[in-house]
C-alpha positions as a Markdown table, in Angstrom:
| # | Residue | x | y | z |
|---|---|---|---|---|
| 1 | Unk | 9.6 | 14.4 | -33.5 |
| 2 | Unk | 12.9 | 15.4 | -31.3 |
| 3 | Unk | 10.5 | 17.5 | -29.2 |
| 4 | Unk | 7.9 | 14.7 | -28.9 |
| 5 | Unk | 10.9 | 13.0 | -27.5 |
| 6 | Unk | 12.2 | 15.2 | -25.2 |
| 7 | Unk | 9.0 | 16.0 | -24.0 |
| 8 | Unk | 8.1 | 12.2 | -23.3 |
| 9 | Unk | 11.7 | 11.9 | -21.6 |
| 10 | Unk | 11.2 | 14.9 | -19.4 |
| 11 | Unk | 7.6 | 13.5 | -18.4 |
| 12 | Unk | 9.4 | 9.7 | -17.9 |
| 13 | Unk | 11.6 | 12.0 | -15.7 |
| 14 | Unk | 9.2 | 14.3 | -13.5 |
| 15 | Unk | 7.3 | 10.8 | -13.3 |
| 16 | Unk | 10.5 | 8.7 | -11.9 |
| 17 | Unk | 11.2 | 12.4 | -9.7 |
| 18 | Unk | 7.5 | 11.7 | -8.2 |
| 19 | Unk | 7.7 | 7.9 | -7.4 |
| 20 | Unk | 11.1 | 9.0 | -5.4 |
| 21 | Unk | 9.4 | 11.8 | -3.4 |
| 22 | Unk | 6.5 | 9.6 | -2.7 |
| 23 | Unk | 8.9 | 6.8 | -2.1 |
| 24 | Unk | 11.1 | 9.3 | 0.4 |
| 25 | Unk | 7.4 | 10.1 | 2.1 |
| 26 | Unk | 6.3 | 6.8 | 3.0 |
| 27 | Unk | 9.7 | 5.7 | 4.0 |
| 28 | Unk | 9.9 | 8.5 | 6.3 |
| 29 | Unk | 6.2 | 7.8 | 7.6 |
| 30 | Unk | 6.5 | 4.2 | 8.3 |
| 31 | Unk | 10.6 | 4.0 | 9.8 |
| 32 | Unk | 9.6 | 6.9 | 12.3 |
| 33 | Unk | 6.1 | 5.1 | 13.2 |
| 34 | Unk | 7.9 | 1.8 | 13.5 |
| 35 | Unk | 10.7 | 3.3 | 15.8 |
| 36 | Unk | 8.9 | 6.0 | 17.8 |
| 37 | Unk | 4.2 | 5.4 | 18.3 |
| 38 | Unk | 5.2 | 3.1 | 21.1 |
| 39 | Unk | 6.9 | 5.6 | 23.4 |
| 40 | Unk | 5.6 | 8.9 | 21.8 |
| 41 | Unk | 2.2 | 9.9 | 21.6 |
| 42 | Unk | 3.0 | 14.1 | 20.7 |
| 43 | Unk | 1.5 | 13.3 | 17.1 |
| 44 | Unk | -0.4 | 10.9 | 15.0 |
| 45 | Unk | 1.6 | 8.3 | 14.2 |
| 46 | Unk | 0.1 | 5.4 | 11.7 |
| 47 | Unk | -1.8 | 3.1 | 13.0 |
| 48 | Unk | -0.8 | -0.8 | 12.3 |
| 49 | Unk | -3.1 | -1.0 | 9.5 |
| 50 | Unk | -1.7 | 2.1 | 7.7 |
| 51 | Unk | 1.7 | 1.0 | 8.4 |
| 52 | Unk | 0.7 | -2.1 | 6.6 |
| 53 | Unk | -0.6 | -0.6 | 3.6 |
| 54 | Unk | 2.0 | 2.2 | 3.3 |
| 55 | Unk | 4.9 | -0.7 | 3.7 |
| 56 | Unk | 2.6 | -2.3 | 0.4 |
| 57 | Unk | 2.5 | 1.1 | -1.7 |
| 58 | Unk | 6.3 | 1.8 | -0.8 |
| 59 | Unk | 6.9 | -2.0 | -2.3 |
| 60 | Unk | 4.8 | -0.9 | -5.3 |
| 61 | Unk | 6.8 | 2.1 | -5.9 |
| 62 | Unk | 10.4 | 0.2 | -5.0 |
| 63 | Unk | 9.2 | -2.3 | -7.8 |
| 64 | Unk | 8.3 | -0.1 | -10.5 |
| 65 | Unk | 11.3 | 2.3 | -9.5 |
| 66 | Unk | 13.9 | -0.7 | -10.2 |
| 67 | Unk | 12.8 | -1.0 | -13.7 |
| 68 | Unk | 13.8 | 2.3 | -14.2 |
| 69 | Unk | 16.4 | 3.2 | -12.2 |
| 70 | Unk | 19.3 | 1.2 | -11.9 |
| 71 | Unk | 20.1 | 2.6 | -8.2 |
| 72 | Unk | 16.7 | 2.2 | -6.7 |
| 73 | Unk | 17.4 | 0.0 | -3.8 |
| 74 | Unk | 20.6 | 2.4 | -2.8 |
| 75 | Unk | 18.0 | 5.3 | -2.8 |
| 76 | Unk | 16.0 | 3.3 | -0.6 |
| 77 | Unk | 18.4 | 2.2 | 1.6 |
| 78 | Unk | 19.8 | 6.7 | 1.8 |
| 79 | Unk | 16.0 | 7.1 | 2.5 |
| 80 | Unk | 15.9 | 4.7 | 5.4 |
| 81 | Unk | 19.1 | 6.5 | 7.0 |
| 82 | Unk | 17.5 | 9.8 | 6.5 |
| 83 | Unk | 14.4 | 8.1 | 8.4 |
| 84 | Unk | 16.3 | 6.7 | 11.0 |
| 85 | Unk | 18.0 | 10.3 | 12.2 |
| 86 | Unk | 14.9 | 12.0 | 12.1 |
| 87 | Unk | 13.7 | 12.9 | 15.7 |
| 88 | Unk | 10.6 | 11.4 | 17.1 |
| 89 | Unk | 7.9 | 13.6 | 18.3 |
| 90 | Unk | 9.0 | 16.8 | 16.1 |
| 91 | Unk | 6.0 | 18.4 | 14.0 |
| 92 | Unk | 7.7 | 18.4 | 11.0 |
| 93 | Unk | 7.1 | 14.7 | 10.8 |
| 94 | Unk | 2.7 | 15.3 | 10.2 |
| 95 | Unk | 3.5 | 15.9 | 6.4 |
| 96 | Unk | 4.9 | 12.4 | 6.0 |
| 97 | Unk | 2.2 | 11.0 | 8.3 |
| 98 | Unk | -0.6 | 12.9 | 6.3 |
| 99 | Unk | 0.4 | 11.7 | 3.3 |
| 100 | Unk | 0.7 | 8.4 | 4.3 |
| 101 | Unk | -2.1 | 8.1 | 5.7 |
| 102 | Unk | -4.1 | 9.1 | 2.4 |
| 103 | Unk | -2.0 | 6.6 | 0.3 |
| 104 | Unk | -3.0 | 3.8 | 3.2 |
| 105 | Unk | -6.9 | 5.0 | 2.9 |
| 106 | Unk | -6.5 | 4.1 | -1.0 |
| 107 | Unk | -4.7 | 0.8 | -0.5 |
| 108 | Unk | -6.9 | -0.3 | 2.4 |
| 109 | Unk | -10.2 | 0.9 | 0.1 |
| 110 | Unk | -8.7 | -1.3 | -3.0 |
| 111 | Unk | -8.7 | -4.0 | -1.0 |
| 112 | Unk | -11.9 | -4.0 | 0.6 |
| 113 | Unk | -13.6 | -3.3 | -2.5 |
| 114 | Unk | -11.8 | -6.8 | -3.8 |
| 115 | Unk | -12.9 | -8.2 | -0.7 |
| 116 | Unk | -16.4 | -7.6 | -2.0 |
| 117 | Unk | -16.1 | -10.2 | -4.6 |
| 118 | Unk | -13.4 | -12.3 | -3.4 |
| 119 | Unk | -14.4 | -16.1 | -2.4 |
| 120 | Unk | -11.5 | -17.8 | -0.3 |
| 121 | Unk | -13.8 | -20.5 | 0.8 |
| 122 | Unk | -14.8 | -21.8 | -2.5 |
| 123 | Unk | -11.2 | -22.0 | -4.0 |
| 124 | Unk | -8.8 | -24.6 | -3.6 |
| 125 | Unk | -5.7 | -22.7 | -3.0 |
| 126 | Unk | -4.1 | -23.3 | 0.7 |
| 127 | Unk | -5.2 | -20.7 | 3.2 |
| 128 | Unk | -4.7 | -21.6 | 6.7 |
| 129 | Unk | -7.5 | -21.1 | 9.9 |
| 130 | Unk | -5.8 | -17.4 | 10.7 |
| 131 | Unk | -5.7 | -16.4 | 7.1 |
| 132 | Unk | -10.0 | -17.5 | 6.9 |
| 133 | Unk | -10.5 | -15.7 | 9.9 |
| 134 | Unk | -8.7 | -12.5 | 7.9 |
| 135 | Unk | -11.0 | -13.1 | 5.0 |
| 136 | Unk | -14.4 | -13.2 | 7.1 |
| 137 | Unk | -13.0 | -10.3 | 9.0 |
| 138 | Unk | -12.0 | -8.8 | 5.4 |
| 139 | Unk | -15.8 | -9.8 | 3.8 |
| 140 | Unk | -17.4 | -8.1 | 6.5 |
| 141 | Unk | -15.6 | -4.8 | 6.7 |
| 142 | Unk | -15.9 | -4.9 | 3.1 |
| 143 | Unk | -19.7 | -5.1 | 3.2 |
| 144 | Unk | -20.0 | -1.8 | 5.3 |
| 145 | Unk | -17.4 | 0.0 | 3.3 |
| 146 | Unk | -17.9 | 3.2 | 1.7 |
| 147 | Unk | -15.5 | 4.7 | -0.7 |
| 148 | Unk | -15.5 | 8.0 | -0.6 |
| 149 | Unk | -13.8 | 10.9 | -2.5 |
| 150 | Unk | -13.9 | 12.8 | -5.9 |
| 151 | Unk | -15.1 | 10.6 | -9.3 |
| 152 | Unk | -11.3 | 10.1 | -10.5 |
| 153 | Unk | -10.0 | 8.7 | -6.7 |
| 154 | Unk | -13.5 | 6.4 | -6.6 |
| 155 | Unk | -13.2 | 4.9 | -10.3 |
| 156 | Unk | -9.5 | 4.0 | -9.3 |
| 157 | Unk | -10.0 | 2.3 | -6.4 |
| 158 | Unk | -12.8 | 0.5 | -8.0 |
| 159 | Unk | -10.3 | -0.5 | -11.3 |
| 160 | Unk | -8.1 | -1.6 | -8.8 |
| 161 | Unk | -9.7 | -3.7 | -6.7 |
| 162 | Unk | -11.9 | -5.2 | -9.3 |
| 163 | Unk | -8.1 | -6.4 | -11.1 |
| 164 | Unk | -7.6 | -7.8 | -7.7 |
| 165 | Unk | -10.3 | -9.7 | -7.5 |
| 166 | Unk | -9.8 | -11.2 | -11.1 |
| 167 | Unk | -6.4 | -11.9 | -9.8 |
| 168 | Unk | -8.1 | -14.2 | -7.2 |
| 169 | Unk | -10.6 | -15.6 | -9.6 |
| 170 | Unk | -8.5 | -16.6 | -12.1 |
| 171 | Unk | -6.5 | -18.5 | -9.7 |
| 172 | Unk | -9.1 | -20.0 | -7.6 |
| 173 | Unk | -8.0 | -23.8 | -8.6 |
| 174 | Unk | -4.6 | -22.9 | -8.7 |
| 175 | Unk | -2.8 | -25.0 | -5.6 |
| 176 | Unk | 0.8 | -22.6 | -5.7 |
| 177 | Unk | -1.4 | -19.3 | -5.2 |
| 178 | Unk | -0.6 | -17.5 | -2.1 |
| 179 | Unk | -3.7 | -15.0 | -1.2 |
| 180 | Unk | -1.7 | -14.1 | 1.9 |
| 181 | Unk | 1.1 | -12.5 | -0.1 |
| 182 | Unk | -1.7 | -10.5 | -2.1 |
| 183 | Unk | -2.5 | -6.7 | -1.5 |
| 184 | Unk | -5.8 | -7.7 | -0.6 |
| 185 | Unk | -4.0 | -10.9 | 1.7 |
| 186 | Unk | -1.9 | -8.6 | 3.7 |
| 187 | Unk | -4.5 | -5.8 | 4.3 |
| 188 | Unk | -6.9 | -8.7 | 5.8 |
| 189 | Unk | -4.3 | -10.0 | 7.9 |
| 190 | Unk | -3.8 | -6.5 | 9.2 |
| 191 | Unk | -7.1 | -5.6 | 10.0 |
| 192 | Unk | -7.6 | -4.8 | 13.5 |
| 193 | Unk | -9.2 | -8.1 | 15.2 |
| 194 | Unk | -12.0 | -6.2 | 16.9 |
């Protein structure tokens, strides 16, 4: 049993090591992006939609993180300085965006596949004229989307979005919901307008 222990408490541990590293990543990704795409152009920077999605994975990660570590936010905060002194422009910095840029492909797929299912109009929760907009915009893309990838990456995406969906079903007469502060919400908003 002490080794079933120590096992489980060094996987708790290579897990929490993980969500920091991806954490550190995204951080890096989206600070740099946010203070350099305008007036740089010598790599890829996200776009405004993967910024979006990475800023909502990073939250995910933050939340979890805090339940397990009682310095999260500080780590946070030491990642954001080590953003903020990187330079913009320097090659080093396509890692970050690479990976960022998958984790904003999954987010961004979750979503649209909710958005397959997802009925704003026929709910009674407050959503104002820009937020319907977002959803049409959201319905549509979602229509055309393809996820693609290996078995394990599709079957995720498609757990995840279906949840999401659910999330909005089950509060379709609920008045306090607010889709806009939703996964699926925020990715609508962000999608680019045309």
């Amino acid at each position: 049993m002490l080794m079933t222990g120590n096992a489980m408490a060094q996987n708790a541990e290579a897990d929490i090591d993980q969500m920091m590293t991806d954490a550190d990543a995204l951080v890096v990704a989206i600070d740099v992006t946010t203070r350099c795409a305008v007036f740089d152009s010598s790599i890829d920077y996200l776009s405004p939609l993967e910024q979006v999605a990475a800023q909502i994975r990073l939250g995910e990660i933050v939340t979890a993180a805090s339940q397990l570590i009682e310095d999260a936010p500080d780590r946070v905060a030491q990642m954001r300085a080590g953003a903020a002194a990187r330079v913009c422009g320097n090659p080093e910095l396509t890692p970050y965006m690479d990976f960022s840029r998958q984790i904003a492909r999954d987010v961004v797929d979750i979503a649209l596949v909710a958005w397959q299912t997802i009925d704003v109009p026929g709910c009674n929760y407050f959503a104002d004229e820009d937020f319907m907009r977002a959803a049409e915009r959201a319905s549509t893309a979602a229509e055309q989307a393809t996820i693609e990838g290996e078995a394990n990456r599709i079957a995720y995406i498609e757990q995840r979005g279906a949840a999401w969906a659910e999330v909005f079903a089950g509060n379709c007469t609920n008045l306090g919901f607010e889709p806009v502060e939703t996964l699926p919400g925020q990715i609508a908003l962000a999608l680019p307008t045309e």
